[in-house]
C-alpha positions as CSV (number, residue, x, y, z in Angstrom):
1,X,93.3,142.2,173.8
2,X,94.5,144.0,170.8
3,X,93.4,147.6,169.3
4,X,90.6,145.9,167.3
5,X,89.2,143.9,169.5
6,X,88.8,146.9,171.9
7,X,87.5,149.2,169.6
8,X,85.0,146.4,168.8
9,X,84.0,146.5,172.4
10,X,83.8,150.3,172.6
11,X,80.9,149.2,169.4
12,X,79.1,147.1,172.4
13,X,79.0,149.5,174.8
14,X,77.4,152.0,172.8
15,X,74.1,149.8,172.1
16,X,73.0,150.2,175.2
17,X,73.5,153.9,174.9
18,X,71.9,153.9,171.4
19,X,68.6,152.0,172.8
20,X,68.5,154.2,175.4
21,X,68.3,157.2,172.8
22,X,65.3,155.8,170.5
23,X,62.7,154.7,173.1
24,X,63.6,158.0,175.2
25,X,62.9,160.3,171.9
26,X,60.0,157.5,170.5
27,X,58.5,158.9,174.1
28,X,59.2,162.1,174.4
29,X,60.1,163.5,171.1
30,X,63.4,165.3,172.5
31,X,65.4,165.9,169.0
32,X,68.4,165.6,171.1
33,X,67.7,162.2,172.2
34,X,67.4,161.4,168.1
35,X,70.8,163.3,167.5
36,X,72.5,161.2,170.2
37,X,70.7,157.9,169.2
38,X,72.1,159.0,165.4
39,X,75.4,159.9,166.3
40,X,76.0,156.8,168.5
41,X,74.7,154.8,165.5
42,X,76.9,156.4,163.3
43,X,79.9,156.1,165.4
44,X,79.6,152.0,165.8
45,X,79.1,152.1,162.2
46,X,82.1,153.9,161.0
47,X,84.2,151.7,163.9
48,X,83.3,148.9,162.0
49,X,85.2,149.4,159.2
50,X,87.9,150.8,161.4
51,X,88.2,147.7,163.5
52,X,88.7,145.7,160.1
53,X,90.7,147.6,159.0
54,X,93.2,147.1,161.7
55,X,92.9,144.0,162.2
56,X,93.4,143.2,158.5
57,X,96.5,145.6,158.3
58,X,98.2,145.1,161.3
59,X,97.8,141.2,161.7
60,X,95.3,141.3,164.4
61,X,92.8,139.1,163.6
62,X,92.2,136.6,166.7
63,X,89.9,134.4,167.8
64,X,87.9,136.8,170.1
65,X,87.4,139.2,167.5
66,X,86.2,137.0,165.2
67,X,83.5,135.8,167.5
68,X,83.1,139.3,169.2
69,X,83.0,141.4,165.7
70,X,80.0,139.4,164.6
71,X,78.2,139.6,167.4
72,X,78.4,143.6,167.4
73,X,77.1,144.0,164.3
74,X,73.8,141.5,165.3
75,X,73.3,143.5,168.3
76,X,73.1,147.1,166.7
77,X,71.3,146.2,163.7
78,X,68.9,143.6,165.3
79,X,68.1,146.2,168.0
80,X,68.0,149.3,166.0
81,X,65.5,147.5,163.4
82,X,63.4,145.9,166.2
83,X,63.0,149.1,167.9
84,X,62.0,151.2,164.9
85,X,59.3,147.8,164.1
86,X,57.7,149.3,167.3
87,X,54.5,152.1,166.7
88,X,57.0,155.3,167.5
89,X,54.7,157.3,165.5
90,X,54.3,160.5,165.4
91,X,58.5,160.6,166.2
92,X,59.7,158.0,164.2
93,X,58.3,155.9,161.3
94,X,57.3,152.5,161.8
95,X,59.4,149.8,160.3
96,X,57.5,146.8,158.7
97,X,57.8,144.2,161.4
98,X,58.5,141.3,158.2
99,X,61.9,143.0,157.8
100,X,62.5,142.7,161.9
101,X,61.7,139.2,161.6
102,X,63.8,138.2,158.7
103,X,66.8,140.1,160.2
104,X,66.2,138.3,163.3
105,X,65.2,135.1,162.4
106,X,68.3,134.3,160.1
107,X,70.7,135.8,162.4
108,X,69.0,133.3,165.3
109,X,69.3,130.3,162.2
110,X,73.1,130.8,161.9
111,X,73.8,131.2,165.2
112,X,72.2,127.6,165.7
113,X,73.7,126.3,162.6
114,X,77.2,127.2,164.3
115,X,76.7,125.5,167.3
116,X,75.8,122.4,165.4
117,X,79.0,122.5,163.4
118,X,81.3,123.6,166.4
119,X,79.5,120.2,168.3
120,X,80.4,118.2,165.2
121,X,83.0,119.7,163.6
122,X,84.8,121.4,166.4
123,X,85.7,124.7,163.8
124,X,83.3,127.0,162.5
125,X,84.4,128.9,159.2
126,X,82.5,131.4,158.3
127,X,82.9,132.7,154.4
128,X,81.8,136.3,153.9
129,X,79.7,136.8,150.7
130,X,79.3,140.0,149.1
131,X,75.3,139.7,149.3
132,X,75.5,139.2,153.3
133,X,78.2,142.3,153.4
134,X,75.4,144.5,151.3
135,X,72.8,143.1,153.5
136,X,74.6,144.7,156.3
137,X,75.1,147.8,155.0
138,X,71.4,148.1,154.1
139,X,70.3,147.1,157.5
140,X,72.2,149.7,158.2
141,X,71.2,152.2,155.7
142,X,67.2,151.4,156.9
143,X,68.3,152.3,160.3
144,X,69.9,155.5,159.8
145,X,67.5,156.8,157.4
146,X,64.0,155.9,159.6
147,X,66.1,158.1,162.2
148,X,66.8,160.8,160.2
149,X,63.4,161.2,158.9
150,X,64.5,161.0,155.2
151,X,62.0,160.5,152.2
152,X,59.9,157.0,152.9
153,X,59.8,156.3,149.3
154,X,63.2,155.7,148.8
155,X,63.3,153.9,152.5
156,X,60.7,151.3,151.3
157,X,62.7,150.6,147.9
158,X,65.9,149.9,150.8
159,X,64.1,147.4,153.1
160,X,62.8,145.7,149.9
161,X,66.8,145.6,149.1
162,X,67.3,144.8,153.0
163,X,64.8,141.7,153.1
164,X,66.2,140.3,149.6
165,X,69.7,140.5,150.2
166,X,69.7,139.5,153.9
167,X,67.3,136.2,153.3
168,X,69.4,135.3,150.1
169,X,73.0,135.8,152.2
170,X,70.8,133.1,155.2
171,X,70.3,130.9,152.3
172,X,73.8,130.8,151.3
173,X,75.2,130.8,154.7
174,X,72.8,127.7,155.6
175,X,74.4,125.7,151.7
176,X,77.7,126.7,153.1
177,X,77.1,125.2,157.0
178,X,76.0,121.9,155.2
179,X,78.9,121.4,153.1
180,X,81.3,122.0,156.4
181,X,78.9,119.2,158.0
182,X,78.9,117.3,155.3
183,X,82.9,116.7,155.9
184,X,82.7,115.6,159.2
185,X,83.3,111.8,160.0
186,X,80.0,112.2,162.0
187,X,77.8,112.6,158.9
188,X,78.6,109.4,157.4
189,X,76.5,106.3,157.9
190,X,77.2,105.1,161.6
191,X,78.7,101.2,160.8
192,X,76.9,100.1,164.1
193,X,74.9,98.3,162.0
194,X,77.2,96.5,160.1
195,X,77.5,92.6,161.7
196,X,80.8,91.9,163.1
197,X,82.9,89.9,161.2
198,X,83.6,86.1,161.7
């Protein structure tokens, strides 16, 4: 359990907390309920990059973070951007539910596409791209700014960005998933059908 790997922890106990915060001020309209749902948003944000950072600088990469750091980031952002999808109005601006589902649906495609290559492959490596790092970070961006209540024009031109960049990054996380099948002795014609030799 190394530094990293429990600040990435701390970043999954605060979703709950963060949930909590939007549907209590999408309810009730307490501003302090938004404050806390930003700053707890914030926080598992900036932790991100500090868990990263650690783990990069101080050798501790493992293989529990690299299953457990993941899996952080799909929880916030799928739950922040499915929440704000709901009608919150008059508290919080509505979301188009397209960018929910595109979020959503590739994360639920790669998470498939990694069982099938663990099955067949028994190793999953996953190659970070720069178009699915900026599709985080403008999942990210749409979350923070529907919460702050900043100008909608510039939000819609950032979920535009959001969509693109996250259904490109699927696309080339999918390409990438076939090649690592591709290498497997299992993906080669099966010989069963060859006749025995005489």
């Amino acid at each position: 359990m190394t530094t990293a790997n429990k600040i990435t922890i701390f970043r999954i106990l605060l979703i709950p907390f963060f949930i909590s915060q939007v549907l209590y001020y999408s309810h009730g309209g307490d501003e302090w309920h938004r404050l806390a749902a930003i700053l707890s948003f914030a926080a598992a944000a900036i932790s991100d990059g500090i868990d990263g950072y650690i783990a990069r600088h101080y050798n501790q990469r493992s293989e529990l973070g690299s299953v457990l750091d993941p899996l952080a980031d799909k929880l916030l952002l799928v739950s922040g951007l499915v929440l704000l999808s709901f009608d919150n109005e008059p508290n919080l601006v509505q979301i188009p539910i397209w960018l929910a589902a595109v979020v959503f649906g590739r994360d639920i495609i790669l998470a498939i596409g990694a069982l099938v290559i663990y099955i067949f492959c028994h190793q999953v490596k996953v190659r970070p791209n720069f178009i699915g790092k900026a599709a985080t970070v403008l999942q990210m961006a749409v979350v923070l700014w529907a919460l702050l209540k900043w100008n909608y024009e510039w939000l819609f031109w950032i979920m535009i960005g959001a969509g693109v960049c996250t259904g490109v990054s699927g696309l080339l996380y999918v390409l990438d998933g076939m090649r690592q099948l591709s290498t497997s002795p299992h993906s080669s014609a099966s010989n069963a059908a060859e006749p025995p030799p005489r």
